[in-house]
N, C-alpha and C positions, 0 to 999 in steps of 0.2 A: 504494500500500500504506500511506502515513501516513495516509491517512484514516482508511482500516478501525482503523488505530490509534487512532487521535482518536477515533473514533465510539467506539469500546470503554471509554477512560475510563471514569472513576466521573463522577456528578454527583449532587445531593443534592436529597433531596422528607425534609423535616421532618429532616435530621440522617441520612439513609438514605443508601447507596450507591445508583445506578442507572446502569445502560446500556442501549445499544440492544440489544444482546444479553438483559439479562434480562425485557425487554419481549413478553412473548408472545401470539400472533395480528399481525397489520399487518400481514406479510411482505414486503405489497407495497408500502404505503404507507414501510416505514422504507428497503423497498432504493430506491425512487423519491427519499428524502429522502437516501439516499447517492448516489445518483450524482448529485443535484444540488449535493449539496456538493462531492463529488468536481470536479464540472466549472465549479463556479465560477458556478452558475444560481439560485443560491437565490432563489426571490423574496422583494421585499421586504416583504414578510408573507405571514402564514398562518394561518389558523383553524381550530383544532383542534375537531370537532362531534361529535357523537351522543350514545350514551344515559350515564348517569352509570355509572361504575364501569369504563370498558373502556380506561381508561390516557390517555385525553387529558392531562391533567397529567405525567400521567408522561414521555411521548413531549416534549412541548413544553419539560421543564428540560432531558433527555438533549438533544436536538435544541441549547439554548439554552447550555447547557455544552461540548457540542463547535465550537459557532463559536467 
């Protein structure tokens, strides 16, 4: 349950709050990225891809702020 905590934090894109929660569409990709943090699997990178606008940045400071 600390995780879900952690993951819920704020983290900041230009001075903004963000979390994985205000992150919407990924469902799968963010709950994959939780239980890899949860279980201690994170790989040791990651590349965030596709079209411009659909929160790649966004995902990757949330993600970079809760380690």
């Amino acid at each position: 349950m600390g995780v879900a905590l952690r993951i819920a934090t704020d983290a900041t894109i230009d001075g903004s709050a963000v979390a994985f929660r205000t992150i919407t569409g990924h469902h799968r990709t963010l709950a994959l990225l939780t239980r890899s943090i949860a279980s201690g699997s994170l790989p040791p990178s990651l590349i965030f891809t596709g079209a411009r606008g659909i929160g790649k940045r966004r995902a990757a400071i949330a993600l970079a702020q809760t380690l």
